[in-house]
N, C-alpha and C positions, 0 to 999 in steps of 0.2 A: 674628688667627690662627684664632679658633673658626670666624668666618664662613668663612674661606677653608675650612676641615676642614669644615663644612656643605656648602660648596657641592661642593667635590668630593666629600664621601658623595653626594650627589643625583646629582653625573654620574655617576657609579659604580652605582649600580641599574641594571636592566636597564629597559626601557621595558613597562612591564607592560601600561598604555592600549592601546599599538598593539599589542600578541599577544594582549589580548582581543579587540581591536576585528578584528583580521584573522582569529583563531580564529573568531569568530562570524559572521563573514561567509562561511566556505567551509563552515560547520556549516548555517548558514541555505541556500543552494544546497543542500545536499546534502539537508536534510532538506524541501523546495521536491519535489525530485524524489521523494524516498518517497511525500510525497504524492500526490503523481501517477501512482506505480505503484497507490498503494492504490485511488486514483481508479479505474484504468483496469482493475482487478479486479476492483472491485465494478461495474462500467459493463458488465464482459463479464458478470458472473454476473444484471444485471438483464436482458440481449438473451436468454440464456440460458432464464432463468425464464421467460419472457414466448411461448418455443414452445412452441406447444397441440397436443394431440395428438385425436383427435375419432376415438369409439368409435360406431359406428352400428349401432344394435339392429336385429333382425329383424322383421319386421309382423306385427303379431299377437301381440307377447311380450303376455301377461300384467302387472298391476301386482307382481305378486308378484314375478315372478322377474326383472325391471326392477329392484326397489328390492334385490333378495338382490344384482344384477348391480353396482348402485351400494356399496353396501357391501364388495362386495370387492372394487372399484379403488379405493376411497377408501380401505380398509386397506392399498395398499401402500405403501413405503416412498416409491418413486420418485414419488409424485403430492405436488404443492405445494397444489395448489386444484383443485377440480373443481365443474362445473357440469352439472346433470341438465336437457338440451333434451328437452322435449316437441313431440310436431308440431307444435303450436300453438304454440309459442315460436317454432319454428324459419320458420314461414310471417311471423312478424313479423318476424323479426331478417332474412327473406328481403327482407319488403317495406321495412323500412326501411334497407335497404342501396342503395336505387333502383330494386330492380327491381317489375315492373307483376304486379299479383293477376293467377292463371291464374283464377280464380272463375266469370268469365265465358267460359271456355272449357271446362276441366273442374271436377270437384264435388268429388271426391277429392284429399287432400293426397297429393304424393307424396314430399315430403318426411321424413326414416325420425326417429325420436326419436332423441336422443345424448347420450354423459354427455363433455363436453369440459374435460379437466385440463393443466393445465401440472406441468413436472415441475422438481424440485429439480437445480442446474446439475449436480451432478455424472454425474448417468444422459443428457446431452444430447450423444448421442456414437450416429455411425451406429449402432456394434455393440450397445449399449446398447436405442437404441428401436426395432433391428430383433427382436430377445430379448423387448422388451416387446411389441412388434407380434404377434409368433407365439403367445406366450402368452394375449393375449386371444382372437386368432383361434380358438384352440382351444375356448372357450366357447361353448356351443349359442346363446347369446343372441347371440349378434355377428356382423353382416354382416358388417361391413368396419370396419378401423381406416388410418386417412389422419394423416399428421404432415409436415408439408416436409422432404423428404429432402436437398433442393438445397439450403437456406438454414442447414442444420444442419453440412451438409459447409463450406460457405462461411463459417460464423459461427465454426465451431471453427478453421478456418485461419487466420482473419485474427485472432484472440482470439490464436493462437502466435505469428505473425509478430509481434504488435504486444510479447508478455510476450518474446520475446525479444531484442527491440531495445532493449526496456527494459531491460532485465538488462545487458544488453550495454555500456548508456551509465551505468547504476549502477555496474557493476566499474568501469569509467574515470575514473569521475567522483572513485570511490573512494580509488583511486591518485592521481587528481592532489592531491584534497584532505588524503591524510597529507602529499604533499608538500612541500604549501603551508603547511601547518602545518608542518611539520616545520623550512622552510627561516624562518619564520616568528621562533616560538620562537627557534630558533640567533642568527638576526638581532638578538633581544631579551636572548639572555644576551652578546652581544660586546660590549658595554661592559663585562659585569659579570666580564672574563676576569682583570683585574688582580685584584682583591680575590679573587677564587679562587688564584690561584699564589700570592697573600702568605699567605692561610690558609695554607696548606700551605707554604709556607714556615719559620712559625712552629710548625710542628709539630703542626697541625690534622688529624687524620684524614680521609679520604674520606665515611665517612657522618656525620663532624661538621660539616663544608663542603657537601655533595650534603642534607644531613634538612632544614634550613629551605628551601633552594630549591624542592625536592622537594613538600615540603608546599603549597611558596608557587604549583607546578606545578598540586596538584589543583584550589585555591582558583580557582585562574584558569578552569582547564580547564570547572569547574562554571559560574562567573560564565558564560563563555564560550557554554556550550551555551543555558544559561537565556535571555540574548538572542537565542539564535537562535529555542528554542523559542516567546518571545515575538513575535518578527518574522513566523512563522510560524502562530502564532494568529492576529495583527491580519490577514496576507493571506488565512487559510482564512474569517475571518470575512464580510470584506470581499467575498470571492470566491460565496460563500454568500448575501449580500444580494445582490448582483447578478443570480446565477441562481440562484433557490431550489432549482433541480430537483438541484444535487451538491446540500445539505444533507440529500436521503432518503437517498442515498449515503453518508453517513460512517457509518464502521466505529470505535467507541469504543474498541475492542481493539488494532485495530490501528495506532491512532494515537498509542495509548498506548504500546504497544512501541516504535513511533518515534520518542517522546519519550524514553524511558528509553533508547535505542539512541542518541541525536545527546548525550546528558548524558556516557553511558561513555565513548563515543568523544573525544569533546573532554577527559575526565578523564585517558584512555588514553594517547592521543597526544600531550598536554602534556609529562604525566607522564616517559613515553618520551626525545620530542625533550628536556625539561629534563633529565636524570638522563645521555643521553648527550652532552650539549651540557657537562658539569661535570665528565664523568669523560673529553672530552676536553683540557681544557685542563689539567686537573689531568698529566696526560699529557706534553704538551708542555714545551718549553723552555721558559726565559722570553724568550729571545731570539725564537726563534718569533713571539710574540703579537706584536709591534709592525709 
């Protein structure tokens, strides 16, 4: 008789294995793609950084008011990095682009001296570098300021198009994966519907019956995320040796958010799917359940 009362406690459990195993598998997709927004954020803000913007001085500036001219573009906010061309810089970085020394034609560089900075993503925006444009302009020292206007327009549309596809497939992904869990869980507590109507039958309260399960909810929910944020390291690792060039790309902040964000939600959504999965049966007939 013990053995038999054994073995039916054990079918009586709910199947905990497979609602971790399936919770951590829609946690691992889901937090696969965080990744990959994160990726593909920092991938627009490095095309972003990486537009140079080229301030061409007047012939004849003075050292003086050249180096006062570099200090006050390198004080503003909007410059990332800035590089101070000299004519003579500017004749080699001409000739070592391909093209052939004018030397033996004319004597004179015509080439103008230039201070060329890239700017921090968030000022990389027409209205932006045309504001910056006009404001240098207005300095005695400045011929002309030149920035790709075409590839700025082009870089910011396809950087929207792409965050909003993303987004788009993140909400979906979203919904499918409460789901999944959700349908998941319920799956895992329909064995354990019997021993819920007999507590309560016996005259067991609702949060005497729902408080171990409940708990028994977060425990999972936590295991649950943990394998996923595991499965999710080994492939960011993996993915990282392969092409070293995402490892300049990782964001420690925001990956970190993504980690604490796939742990709640798996704690969340257990918790949740458990707590209304117990307060329906407790509900029901008992005839129902069979």
């Amino acid at each position: 008789m013990s053995q038999v009362g054994k073995s039916s406690s054990k079918r009586s459990q709910p199947s905990y294995f497979m609602s971790i195993l399936g919770v951590s598998l829609v946690l691992f997709i889901l937090g696969l793609l965080g990744w990959i927004v994160i990726n593909a954020n920092k991938l627009g803000q490095y095309f972003k950084e990486n537009v140079e913007v080229r301030v061409y001085l007047r012939e004849n500036l003075n050292g003086k008011d050249s180096a006062a001219l570099v200090q006050y573009i390198a004080n503003k906010p909007y410059v990332k990095e800035y590089e101070f061309v000299t004519k003579e810089a500017a004749r080699k970085k001409f000739i070592a682009d391909g093209n052939d020394d004018w030397k033996n034609i004319i004597e004179a560089n015509p080439l103008p001296a230039s201070i060329d900075f890239k700017l921090n993503n968030q000022y990389v925006h027409a209205d932006s570098l045309a504001t910056i444009a006009a404001d240098l302009e207005q300095n005695i020292g400045v011929n002309d300021v030149q920035y790709p206007k075409s590839l700025v327009n082009s870089l910011n549309e396809n950087v929207r198009k792409i965050s909003f596809i993303l987004l788009a497939i993140a909400i979906i992904l979203c919904v499918v994966v409460i789901v999944l869990i959700d349908n998941t869980i319920k799956l895992a507590m329909f064995s354990n519907r019997f021993l819920i109507k007999t507590m309560q039958m016996v005259g067991a309260t609702r949060g005497f019956i729902s408080r171990p399960m409940d708990t028994r909810a977060v425990i999972n929910g936590l295991i649950a995320g943990l394998i996923a944020l595991a499965g999710i390291f080994a492939l960011v690792v993996f993915a990282e040796q392969q092409l070293p060039e995402i490892k300049a790309m990782r964001d420690m902040t925001w990956l970190s958010l993504l980690a604490i964000g796939i742990i709640i939600l798996g704690i969340l959504i257990s918790l949740f799917s458990t707590h209304r999965a117990v307060i329906k049966y407790l509900k029901m007939k008992l005839d129902d359940l069979y």
